[in-house]
N, C-alpha and C positions, 0 to 999 in steps of 0.2 A: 895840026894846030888845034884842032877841035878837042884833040884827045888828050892835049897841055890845058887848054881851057875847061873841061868836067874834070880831069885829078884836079885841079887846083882849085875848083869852086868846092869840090868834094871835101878837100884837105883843112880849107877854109871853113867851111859848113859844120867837119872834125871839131875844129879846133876851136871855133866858136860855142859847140856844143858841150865842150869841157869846160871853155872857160864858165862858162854859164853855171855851171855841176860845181865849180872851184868857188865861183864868189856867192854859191850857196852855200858850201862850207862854210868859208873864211866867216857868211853869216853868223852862220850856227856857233861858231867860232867866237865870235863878239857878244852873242847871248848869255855863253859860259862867263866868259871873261866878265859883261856887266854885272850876271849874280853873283860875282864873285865881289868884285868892288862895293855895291850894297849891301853885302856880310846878309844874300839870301840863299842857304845853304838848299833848301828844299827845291829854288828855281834852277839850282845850279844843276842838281843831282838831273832834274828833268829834260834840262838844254842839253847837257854833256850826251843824252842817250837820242837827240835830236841829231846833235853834231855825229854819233857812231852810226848815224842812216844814210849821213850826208857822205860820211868816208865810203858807204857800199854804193853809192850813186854814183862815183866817178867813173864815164867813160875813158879809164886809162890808157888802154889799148895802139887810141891814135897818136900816142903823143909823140917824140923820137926817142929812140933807144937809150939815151942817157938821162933825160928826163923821166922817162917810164920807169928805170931801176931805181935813178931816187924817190921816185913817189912810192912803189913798191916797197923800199926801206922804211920812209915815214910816215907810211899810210897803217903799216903794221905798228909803230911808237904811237900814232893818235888814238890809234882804237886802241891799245891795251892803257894807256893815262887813262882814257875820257873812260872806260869801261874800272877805272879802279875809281877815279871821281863821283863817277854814277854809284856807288854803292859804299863810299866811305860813307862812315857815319859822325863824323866829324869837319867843321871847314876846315881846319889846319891842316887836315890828313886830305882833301878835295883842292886846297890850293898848294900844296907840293904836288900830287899829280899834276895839276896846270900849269907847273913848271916846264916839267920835259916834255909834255901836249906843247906850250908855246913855241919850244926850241924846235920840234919839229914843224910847227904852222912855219915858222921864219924860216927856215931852212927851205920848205916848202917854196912858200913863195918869192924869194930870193933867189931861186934856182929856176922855176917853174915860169914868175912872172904873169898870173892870171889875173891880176885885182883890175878891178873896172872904176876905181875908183883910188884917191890916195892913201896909202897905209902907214901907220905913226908906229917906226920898232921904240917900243919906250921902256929904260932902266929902273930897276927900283934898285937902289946899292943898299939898303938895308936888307932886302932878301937876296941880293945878288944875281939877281935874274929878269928876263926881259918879257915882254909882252905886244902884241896888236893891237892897234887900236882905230877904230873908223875915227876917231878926232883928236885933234891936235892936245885937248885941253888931257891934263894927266888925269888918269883913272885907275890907281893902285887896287888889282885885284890881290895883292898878297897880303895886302894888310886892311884892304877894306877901310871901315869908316875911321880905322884906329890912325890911318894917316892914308887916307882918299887919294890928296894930290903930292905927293912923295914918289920923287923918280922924274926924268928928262927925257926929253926925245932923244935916241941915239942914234936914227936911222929915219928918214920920209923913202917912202916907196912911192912912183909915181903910179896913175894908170897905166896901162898895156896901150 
């Protein structure tokens, strides 16, 4: 009994400590995305190379075997986007990387399930792709101030 009781405070203790690691991403994640909706391309370049310390911070190891190969999968797509975003020199050319950076965030935590918090998947059908968001209210990073609130919620994540 004792030895059901440490694996599982253990596994717990795991598991808590990823998620912890994940909704400092999913953070750093939301810093991109905001400099991107305020069309500020220099805080962007900056958060994106935040968010590629947060993808090396993940204790992956303990997760389970099919969760651990997807993240393995999109943990390689965030860092090569967030690593091409960090160094465009353009925001059009910084918010098409945050396309396929998003698809794999939502992929992510759709599969993963770590947010401590509720997560907003929201459309924009003018650039045809989706984003996170910590709030309900629309925050178009693809087009920024050119249409701010453009796109619909198409998905609420709850907490874990």
């Amino acid at each position: 009994m004792a030895i059901i009781a440490i694996a599982t405070t253990k596994l717990t203790f795991a598991q808590s400590k990823t998620d912890v690691a994940f909704n400092q991403l999913l953070t750093a994640y939301y810093d991109v995305k905001n400099a991107l909706a305020t069309d500020k391309k220099d805080t962007a370049t900056e958060k994106a190379k935040v968010l590629l310390t947060k993808v090396d911070a993940i204790p992956h190891k303990d997760l389970p075997a099919a969760q651990h190969a997807l993240w393995i999968e999109q943990a390689k797509i965030i860092k090569a986007k967030a690593s091409e975003l960090a160094v465009a020199k353009d925001i059009k050319l910084q918010r098409k990387s945050f396309e396929s950076l998003s698809s794999a965030m939502i992929k992510t935590i759709r599969t993963i399930g770590f947010n401590n918090a509720t997560v907003y998947v929201q459309h924009c059908p003018m650039a045809k792709a989706s984003w996170l968001n910590e709030k309900e209210n629309i925050e178009n990073p693809y087009y920024g101030s050119m249409m701010f609130d453009c796109g619909d919620i198409s998905e609420t994540i709850k907490p874990k």
